[in-house]
NUVEX-507895 format. One record per atom (N, C-alpha, C, O): x, y, z; residue number from 1; residue in three letters. Coordinates in nm, 2 decimals. Example, Ala and Ser with C-alpha at 12.3 -4.5 7.8 and 13.67 -1.06 7.14 Angstrom:
// residues 2
+--------+--------+--------+-----+------+
:     px :     py :     pz :  nr : rest :
+--------+--------+--------+-----+------+
:   1.32 :  -0.57 :   0.78 :   1 :  ala :
:   1.23 :  -0.45 :   0.78 :   1 :  ala :
:   1.32 :  -0.33 :   0.78 :   1 :  ala :
:   1.42 :  -0.33 :   0.85 :   1 :  ala :
:   1.28 :  -0.22 :   0.71 :   2 :  ser :
:   1.37 :  -0.11 :   0.71 :   2 :  ser :
:   1.29 :   0.00 :   0.79 :   2 :  ser :
:   1.34 :   0.11 :   0.80 :   2 :  ser :
+--------+--------+--------+-----+------+
This chain:
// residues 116
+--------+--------+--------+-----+------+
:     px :     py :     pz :  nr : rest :
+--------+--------+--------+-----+------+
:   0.08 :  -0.12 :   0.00 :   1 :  unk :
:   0.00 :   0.00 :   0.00 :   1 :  unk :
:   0.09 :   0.12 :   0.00 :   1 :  unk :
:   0.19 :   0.14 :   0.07 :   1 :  unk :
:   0.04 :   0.23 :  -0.10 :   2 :  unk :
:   0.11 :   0.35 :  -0.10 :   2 :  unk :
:   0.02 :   0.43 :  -0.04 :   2 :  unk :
:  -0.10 :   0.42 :  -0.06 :   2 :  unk :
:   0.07 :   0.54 :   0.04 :   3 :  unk :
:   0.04 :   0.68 :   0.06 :   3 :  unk :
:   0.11 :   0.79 :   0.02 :   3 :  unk :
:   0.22 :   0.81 :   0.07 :   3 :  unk :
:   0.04 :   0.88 :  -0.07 :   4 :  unk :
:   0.11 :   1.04 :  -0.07 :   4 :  unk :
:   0.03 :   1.12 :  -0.01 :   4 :  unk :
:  -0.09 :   1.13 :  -0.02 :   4 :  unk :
:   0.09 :   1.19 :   0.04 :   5 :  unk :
:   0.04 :   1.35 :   0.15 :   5 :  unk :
:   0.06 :   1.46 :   0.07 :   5 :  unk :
:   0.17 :   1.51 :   0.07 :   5 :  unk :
:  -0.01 :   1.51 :   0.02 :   6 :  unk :
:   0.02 :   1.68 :  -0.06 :   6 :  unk :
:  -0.03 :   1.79 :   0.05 :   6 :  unk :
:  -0.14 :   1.79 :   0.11 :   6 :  unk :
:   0.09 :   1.91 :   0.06 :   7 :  unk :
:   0.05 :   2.01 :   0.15 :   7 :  unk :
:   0.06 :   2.15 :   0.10 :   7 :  unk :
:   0.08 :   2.13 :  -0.02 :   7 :  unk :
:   0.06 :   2.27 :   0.10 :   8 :  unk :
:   0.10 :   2.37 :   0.10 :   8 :  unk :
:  -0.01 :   2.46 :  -0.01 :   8 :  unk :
:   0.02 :   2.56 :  -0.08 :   8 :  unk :
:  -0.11 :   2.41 :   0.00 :   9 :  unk :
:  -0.20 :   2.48 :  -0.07 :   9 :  unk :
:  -0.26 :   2.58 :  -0.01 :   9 :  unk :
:  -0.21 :   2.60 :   0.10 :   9 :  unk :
:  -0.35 :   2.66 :  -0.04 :  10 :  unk :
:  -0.39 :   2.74 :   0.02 :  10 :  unk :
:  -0.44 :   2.85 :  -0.06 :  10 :  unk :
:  -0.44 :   2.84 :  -0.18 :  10 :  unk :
:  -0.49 :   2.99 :   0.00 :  11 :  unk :
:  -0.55 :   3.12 :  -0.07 :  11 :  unk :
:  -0.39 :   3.25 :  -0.10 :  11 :  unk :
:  -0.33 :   3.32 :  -0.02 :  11 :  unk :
:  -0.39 :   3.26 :  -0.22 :  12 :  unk :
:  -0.28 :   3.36 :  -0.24 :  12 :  unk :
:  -0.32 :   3.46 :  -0.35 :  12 :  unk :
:  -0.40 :   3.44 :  -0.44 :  12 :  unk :
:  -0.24 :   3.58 :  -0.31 :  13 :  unk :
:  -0.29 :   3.72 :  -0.40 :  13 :  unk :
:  -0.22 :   3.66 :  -0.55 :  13 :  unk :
:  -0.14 :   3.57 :  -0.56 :  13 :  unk :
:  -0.27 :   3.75 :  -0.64 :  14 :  unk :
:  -0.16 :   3.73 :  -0.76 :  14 :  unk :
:  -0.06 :   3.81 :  -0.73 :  14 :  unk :
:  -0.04 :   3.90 :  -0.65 :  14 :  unk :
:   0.03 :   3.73 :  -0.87 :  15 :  unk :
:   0.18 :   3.75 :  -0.79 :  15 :  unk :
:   0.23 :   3.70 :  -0.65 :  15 :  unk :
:   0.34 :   3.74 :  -0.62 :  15 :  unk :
:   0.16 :   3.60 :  -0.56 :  16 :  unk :
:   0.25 :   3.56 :  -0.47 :  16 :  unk :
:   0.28 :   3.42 :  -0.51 :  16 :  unk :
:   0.28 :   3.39 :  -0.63 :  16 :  unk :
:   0.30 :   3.32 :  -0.41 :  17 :  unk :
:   0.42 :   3.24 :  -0.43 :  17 :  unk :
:   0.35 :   3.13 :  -0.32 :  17 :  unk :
:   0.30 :   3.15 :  -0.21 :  17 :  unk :
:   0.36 :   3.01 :  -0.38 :  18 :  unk :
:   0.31 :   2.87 :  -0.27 :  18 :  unk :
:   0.39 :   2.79 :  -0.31 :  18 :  unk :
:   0.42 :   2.80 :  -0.43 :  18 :  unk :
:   0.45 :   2.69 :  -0.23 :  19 :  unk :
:   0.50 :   2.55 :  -0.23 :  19 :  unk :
:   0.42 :   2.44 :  -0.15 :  19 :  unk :
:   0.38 :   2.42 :  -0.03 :  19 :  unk :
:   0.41 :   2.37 :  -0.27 :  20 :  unk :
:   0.30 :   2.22 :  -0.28 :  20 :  unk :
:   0.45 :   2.15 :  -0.21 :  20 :  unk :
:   0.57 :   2.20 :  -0.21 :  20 :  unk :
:   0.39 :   2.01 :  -0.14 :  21 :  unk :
:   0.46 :   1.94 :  -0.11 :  21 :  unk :
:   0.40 :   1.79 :  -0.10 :  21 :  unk :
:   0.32 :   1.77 :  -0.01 :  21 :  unk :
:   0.45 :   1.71 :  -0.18 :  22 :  unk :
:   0.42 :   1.54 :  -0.16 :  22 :  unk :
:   0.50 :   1.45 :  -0.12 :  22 :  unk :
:   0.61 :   1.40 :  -0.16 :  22 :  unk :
:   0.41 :   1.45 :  -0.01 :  23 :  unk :
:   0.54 :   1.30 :   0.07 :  23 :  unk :
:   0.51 :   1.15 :   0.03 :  23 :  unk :
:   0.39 :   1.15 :   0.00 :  23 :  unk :
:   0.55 :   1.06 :   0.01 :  24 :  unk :
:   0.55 :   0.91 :  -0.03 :  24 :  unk :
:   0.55 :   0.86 :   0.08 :  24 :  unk :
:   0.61 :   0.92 :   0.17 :  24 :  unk :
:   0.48 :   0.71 :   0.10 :  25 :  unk :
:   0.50 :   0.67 :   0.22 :  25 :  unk :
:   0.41 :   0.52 :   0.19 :  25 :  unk :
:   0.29 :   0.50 :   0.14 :  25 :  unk :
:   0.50 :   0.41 :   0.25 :  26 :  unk :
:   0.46 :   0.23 :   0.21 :  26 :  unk :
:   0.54 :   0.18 :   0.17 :  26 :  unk :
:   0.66 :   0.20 :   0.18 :  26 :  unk :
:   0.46 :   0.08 :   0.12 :  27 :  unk :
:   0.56 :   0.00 :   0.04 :  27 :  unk :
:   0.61 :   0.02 :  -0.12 :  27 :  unk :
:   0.55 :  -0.02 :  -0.22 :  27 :  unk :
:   0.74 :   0.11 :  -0.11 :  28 :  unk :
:   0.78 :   0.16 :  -0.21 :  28 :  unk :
:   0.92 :   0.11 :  -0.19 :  28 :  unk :
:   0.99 :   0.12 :  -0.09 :  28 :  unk :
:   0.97 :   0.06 :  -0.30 :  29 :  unk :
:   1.09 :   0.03 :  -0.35 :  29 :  unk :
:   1.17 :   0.11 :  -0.48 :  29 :  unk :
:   1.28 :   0.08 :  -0.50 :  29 :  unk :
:   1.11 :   0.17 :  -0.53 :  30 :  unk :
:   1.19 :   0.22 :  -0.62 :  30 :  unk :
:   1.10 :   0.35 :  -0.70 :  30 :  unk :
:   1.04 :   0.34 :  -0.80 :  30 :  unk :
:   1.10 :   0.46 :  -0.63 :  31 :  unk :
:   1.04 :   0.59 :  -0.75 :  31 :  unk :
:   1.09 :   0.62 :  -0.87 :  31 :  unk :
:   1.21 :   0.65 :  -0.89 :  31 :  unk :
:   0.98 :   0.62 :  -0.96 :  32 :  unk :
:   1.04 :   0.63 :  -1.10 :  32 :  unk :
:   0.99 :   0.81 :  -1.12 :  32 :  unk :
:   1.04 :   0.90 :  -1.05 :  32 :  unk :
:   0.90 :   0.82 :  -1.22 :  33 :  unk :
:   0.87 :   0.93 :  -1.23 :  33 :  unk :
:   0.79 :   1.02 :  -1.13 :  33 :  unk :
:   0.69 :   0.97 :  -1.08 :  33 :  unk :
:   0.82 :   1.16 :  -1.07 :  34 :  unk :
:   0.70 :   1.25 :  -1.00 :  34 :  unk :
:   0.64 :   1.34 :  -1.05 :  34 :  unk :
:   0.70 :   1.38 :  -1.15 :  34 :  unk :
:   0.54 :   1.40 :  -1.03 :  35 :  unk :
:   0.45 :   1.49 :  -1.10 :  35 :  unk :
:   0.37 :   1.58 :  -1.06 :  35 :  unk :
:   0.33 :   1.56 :  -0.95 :  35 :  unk :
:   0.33 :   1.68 :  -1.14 :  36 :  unk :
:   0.18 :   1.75 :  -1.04 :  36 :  unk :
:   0.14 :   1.77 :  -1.18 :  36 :  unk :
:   0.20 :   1.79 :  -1.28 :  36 :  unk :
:  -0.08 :   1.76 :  -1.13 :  37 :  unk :
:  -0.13 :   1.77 :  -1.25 :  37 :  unk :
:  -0.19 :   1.91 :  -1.17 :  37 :  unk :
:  -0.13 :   1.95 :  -1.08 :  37 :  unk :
:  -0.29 :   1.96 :  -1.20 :  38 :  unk :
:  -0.42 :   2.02 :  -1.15 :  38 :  unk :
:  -0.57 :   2.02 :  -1.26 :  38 :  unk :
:  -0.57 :   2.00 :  -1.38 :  38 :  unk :
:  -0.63 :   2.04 :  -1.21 :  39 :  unk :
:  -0.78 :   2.04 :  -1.26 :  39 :  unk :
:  -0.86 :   2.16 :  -1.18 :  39 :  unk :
:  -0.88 :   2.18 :  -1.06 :  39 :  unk :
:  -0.89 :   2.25 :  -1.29 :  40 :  unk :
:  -0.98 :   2.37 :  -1.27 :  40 :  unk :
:  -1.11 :   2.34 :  -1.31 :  40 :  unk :
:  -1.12 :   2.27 :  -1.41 :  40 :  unk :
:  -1.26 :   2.41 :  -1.22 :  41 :  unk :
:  -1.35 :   2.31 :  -1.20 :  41 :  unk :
:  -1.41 :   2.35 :  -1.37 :  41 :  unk :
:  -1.39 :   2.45 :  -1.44 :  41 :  unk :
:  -1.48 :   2.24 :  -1.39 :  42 :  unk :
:  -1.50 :   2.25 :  -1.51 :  42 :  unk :
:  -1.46 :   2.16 :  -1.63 :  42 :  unk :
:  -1.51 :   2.10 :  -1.72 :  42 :  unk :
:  -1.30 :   2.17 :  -1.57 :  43 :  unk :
:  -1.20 :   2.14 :  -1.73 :  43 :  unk :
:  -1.12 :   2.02 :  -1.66 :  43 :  unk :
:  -1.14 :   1.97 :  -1.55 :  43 :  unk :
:  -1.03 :   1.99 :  -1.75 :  44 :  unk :
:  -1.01 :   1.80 :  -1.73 :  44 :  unk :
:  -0.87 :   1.85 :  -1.66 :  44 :  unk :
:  -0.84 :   1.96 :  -1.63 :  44 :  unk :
:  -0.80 :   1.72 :  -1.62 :  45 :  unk :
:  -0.67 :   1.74 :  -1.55 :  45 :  unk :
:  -0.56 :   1.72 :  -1.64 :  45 :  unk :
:  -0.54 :   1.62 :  -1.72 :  45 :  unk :
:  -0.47 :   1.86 :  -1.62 :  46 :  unk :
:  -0.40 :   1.86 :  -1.73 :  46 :  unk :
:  -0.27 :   1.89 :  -1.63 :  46 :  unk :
:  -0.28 :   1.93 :  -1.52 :  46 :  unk :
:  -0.13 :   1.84 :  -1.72 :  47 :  unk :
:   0.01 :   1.77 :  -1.65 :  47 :  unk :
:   0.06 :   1.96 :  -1.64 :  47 :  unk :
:   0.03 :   2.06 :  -1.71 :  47 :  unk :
:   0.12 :   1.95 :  -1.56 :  48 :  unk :
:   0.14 :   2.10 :  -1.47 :  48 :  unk :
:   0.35 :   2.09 :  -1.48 :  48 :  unk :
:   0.42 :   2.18 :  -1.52 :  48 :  unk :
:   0.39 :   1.98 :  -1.43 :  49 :  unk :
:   0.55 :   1.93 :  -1.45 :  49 :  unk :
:   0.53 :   1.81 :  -1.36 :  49 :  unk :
:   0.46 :   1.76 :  -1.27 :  49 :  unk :
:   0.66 :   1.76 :  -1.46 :  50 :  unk :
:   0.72 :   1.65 :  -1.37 :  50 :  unk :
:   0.84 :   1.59 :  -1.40 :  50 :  unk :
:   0.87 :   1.56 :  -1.51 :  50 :  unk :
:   0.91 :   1.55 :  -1.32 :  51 :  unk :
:   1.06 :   1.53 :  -1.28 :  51 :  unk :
:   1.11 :   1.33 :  -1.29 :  51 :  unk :
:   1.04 :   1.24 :  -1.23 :  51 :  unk :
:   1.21 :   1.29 :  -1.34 :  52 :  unk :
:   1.23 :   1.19 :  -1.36 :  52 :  unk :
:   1.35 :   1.17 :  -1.25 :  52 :  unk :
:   1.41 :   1.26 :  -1.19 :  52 :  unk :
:   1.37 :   1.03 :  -1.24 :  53 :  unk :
:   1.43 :   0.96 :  -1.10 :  53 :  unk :
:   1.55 :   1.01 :  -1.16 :  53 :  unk :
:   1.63 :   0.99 :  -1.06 :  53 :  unk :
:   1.63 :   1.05 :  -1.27 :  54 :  unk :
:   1.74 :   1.13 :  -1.32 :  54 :  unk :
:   1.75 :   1.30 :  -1.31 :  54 :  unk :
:   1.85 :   1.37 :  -1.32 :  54 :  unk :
:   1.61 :   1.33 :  -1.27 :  55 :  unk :
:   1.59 :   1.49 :  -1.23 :  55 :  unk :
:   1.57 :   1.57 :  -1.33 :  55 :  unk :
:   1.56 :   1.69 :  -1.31 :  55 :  unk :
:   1.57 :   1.52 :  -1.48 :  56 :  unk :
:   1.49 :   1.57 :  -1.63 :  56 :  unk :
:   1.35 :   1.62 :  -1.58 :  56 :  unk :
:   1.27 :   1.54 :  -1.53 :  56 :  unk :
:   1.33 :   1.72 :  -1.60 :  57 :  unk :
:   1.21 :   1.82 :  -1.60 :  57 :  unk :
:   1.15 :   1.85 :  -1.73 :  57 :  unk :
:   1.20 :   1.85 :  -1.84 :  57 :  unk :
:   1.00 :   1.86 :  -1.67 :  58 :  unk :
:   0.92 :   1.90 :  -1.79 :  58 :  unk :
:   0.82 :   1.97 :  -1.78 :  58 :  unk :
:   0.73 :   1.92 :  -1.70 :  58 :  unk :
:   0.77 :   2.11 :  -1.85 :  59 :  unk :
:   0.65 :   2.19 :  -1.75 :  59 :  unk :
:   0.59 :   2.22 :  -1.89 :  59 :  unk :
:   0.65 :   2.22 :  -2.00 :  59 :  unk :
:   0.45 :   2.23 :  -1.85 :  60 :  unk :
:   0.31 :   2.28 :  -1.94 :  60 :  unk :
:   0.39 :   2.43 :  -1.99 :  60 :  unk :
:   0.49 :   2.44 :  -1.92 :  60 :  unk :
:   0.37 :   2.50 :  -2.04 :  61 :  unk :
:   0.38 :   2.60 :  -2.13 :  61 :  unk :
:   0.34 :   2.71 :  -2.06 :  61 :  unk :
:   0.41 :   2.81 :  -2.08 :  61 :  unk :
:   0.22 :   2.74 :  -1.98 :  62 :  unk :
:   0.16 :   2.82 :  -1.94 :  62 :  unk :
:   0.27 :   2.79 :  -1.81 :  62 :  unk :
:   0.32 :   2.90 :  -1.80 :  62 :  unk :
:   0.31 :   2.73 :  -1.74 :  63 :  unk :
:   0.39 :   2.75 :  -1.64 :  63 :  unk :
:   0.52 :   2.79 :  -1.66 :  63 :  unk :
:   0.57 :   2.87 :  -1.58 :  63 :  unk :
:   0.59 :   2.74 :  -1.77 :  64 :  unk :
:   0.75 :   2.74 :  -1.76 :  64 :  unk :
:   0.74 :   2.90 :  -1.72 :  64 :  unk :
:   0.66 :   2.99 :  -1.75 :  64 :  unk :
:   0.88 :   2.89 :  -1.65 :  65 :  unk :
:   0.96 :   3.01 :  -1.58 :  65 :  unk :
:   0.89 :   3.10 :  -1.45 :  65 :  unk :
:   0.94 :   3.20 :  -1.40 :  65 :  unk :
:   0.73 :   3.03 :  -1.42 :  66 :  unk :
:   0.72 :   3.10 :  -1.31 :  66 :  unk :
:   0.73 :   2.96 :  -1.20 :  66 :  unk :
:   0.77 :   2.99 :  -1.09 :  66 :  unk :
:   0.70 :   2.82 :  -1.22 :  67 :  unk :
:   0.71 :   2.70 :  -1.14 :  67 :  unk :
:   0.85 :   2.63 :  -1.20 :  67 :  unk :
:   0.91 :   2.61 :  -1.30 :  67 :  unk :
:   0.87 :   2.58 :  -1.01 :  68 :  unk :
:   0.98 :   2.53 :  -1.09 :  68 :  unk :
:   0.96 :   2.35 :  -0.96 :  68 :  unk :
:   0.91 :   2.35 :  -0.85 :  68 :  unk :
:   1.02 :   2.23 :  -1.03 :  69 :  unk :
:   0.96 :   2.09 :  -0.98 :  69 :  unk :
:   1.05 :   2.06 :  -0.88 :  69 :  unk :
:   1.14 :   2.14 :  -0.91 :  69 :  unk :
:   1.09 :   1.98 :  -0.77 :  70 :  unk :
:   1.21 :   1.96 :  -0.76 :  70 :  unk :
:   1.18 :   1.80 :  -0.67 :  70 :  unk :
:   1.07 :   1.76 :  -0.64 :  70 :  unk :
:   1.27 :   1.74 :  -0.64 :  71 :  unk :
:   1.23 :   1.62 :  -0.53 :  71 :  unk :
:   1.36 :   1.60 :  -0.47 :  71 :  unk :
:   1.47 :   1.66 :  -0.48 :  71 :  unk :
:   1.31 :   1.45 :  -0.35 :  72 :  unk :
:   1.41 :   1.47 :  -0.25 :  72 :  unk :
:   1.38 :   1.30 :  -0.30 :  72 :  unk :
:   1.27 :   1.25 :  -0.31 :  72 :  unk :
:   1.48 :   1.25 :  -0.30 :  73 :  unk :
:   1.47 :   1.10 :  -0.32 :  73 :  unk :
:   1.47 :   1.07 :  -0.17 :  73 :  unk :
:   1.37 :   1.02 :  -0.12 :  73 :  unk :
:   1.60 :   1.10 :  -0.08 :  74 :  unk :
:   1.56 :   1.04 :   0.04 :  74 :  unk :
:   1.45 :   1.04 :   0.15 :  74 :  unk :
:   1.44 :   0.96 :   0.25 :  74 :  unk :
:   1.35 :   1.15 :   0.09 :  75 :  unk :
:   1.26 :   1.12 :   0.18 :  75 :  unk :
:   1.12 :   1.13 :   0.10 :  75 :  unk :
:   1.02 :   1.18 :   0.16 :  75 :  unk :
:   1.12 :   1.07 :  -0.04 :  76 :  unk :
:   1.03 :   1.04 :  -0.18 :  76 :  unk :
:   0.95 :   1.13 :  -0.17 :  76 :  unk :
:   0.83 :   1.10 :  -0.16 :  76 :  unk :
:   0.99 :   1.26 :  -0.18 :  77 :  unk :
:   0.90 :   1.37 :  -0.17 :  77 :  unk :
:   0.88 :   1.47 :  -0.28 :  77 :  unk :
:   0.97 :   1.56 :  -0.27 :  77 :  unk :
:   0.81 :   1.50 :  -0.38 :  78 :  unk :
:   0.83 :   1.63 :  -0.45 :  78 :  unk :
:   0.81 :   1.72 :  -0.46 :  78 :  unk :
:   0.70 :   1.70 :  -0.52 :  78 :  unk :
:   0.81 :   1.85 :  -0.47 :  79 :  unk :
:   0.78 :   1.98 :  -0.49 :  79 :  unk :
:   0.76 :   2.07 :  -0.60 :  79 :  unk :
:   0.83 :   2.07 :  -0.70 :  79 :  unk :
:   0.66 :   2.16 :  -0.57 :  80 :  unk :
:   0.64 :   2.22 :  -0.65 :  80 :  unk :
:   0.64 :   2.35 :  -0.64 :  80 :  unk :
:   0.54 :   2.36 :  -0.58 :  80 :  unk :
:   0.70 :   2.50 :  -0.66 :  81 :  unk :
:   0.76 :   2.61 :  -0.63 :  81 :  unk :
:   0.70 :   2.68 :  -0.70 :  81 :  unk :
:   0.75 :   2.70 :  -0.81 :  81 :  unk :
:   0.55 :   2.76 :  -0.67 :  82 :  unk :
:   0.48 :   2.84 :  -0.71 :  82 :  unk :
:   0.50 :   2.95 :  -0.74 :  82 :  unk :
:   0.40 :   3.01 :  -0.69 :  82 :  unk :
:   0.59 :   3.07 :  -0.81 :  83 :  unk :
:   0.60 :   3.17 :  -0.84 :  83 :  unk :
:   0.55 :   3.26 :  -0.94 :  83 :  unk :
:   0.55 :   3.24 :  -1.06 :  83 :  unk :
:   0.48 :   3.42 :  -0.88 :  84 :  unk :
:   0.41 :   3.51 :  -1.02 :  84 :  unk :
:   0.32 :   3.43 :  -1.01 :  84 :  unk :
:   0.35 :   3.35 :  -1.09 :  84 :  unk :
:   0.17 :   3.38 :  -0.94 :  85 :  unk :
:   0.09 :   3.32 :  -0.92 :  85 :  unk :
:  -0.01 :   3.36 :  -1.00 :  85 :  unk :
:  -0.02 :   3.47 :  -0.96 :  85 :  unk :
:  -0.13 :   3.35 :  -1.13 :  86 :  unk :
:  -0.23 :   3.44 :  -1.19 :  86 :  unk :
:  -0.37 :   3.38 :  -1.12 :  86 :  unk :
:  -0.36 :   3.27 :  -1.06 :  86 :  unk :
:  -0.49 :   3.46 :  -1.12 :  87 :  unk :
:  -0.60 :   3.38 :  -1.11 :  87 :  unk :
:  -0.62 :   3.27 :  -1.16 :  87 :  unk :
:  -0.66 :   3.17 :  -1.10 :  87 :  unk :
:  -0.58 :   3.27 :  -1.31 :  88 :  unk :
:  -0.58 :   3.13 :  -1.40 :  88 :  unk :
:  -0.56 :   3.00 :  -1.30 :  88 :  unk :
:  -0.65 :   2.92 :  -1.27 :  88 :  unk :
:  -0.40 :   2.99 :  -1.23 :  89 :  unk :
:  -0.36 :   2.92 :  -1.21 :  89 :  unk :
:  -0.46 :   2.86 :  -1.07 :  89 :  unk :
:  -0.41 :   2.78 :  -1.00 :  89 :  unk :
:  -0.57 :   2.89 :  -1.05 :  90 :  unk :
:  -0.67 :   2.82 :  -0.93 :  90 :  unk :
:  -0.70 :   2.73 :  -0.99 :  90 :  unk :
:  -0.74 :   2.74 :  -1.11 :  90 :  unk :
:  -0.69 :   2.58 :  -0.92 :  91 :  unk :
:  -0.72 :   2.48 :  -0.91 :  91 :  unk :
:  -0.67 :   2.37 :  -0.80 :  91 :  unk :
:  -0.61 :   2.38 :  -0.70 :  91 :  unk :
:  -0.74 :   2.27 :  -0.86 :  92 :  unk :
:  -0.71 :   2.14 :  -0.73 :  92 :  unk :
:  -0.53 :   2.09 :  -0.81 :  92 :  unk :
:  -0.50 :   2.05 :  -0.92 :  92 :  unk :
:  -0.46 :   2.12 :  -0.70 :  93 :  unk :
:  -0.31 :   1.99 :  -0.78 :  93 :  unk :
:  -0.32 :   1.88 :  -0.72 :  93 :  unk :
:  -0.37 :   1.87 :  -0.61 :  93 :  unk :
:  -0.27 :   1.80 :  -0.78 :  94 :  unk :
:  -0.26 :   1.68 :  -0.79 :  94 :  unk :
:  -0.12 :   1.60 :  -0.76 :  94 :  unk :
:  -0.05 :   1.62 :  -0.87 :  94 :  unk :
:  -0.05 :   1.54 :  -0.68 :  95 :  unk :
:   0.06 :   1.47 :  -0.68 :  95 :  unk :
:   0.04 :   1.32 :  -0.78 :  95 :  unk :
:  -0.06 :   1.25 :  -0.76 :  95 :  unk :
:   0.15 :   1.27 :  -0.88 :  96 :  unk :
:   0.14 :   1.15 :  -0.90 :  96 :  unk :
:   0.25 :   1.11 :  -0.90 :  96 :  unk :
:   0.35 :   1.18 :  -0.93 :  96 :  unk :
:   0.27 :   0.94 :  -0.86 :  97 :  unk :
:   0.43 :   0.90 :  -0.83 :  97 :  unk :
:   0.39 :   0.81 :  -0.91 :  97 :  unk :
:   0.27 :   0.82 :  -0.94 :  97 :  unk :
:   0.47 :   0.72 :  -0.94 :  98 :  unk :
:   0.51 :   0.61 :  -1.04 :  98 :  unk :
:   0.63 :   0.53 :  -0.95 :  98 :  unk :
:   0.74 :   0.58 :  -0.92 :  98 :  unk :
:   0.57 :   0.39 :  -0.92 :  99 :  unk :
:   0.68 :   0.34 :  -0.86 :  99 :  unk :
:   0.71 :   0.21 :  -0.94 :  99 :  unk :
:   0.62 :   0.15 :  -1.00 :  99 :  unk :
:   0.80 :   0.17 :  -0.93 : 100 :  unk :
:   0.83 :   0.06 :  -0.99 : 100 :  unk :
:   0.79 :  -0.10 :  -0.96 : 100 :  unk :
:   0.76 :  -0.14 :  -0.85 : 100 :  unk :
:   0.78 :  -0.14 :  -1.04 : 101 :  unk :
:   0.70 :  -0.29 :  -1.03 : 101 :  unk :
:   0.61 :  -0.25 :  -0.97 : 101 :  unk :
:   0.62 :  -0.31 :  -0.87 : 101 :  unk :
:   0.46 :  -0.13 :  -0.96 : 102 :  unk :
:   0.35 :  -0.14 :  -0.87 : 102 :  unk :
:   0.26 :  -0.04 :  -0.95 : 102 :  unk :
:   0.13 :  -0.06 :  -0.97 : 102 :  unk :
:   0.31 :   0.05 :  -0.99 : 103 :  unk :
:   0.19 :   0.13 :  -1.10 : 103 :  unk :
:   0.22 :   0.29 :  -1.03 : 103 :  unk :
:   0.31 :   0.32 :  -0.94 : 103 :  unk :
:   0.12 :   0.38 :  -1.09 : 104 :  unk :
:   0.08 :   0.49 :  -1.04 : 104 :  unk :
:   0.01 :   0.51 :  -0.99 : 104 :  unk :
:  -0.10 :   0.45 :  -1.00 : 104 :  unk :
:   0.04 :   0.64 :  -0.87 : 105 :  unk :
:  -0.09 :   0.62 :  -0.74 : 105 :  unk :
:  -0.10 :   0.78 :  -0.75 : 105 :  unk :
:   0.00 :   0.84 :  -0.76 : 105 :  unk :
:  -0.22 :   0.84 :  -0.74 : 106 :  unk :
:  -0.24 :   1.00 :  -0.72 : 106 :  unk :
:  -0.24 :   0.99 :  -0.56 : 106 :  unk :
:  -0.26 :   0.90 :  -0.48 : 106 :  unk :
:  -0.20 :   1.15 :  -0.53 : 107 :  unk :
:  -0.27 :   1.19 :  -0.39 : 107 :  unk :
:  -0.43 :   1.25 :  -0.42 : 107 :  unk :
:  -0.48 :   1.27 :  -0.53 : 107 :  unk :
:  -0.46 :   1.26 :  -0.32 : 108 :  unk :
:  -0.62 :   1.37 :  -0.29 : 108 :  unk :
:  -0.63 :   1.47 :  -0.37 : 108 :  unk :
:  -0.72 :   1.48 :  -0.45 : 108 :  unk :
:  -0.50 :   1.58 :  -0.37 : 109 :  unk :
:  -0.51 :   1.71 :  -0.40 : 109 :  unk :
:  -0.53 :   1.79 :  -0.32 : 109 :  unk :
:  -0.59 :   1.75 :  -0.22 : 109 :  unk :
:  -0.48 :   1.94 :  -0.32 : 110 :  unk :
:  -0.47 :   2.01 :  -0.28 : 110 :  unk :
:  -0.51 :   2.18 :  -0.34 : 110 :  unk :
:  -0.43 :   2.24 :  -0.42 : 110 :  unk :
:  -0.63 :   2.26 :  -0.30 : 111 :  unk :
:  -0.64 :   2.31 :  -0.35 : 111 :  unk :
:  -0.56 :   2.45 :  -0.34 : 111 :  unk :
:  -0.51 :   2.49 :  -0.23 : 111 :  unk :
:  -0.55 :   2.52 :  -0.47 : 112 :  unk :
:  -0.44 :   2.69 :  -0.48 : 112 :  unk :
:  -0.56 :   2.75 :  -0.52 : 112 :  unk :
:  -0.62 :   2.70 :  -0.61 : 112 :  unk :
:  -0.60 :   2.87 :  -0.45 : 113 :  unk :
:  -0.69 :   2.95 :  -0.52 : 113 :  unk :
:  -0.59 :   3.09 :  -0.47 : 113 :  unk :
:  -0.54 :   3.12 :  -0.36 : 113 :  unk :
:  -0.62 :   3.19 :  -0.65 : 114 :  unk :
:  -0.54 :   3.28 :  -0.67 : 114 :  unk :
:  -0.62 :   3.39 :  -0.68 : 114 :  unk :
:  -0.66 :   3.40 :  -0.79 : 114 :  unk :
:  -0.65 :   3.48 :  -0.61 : 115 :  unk :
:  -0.76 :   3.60 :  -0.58 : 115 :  unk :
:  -0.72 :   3.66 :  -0.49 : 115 :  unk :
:  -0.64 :   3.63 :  -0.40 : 115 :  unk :
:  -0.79 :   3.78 :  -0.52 : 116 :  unk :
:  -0.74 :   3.92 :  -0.44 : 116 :  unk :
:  -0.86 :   3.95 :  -0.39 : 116 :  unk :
:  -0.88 :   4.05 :  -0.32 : 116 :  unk :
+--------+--------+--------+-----+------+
């Protein structure tokens, strides 16, 4: 059984700044890929970034250069570094890990809402 914990959401003005955080936690032997999606209510869940067990990054277009992905292998955690925040960007994120020999597991989510 896997568990992820995502934290760090919350209410912020535009232009400020949140860090998401996903902890891993079970029976895990080997993380391959990490991720954050989000889903804005309405519209489907679309890939936000995500980081390979080599640390190769890759971000949606609407994010590059204000988010940036990062993780911690020793403690199977990843992050995500919310900066220059728009209304746009309100939604639920999403953590996803990929572990090896076991599949992909989402967290809950965590919601960002970006309003003044």
């Amino acid at each position: 059984q896997v568990q992820l914990v995502e934290s760090g959401g919350g209410l912020v003005q535009p232009g400020g700044s949140l860090r998401l955080s996903c902890a891993a936690s079970g029976s895990i032997f080997s993380i391959k890929n990490m991720g954050w999606y989000r889903q804005a209510p309405g519209k489907q869940r679309d890939m936000v970034a995500t980081i390979t067990s080599g640390g190769s990054t890759n971000y949606a277009d609407s994010v590059k250069g204000r988010f940036t992905i990062s993780r911690d292998n020793a403690k199977n955690t990843v992050y995500l570094q919310m900066n220059s925040l728009k209304p746009e960007d309100t939604a639920v994120y999403y953590c996803n890990v990929g572990i090896a020999g076991i599949g992909n597991y989402w967290g809950k989510g965590t919601l960002v809402t970006v309003s003044s």
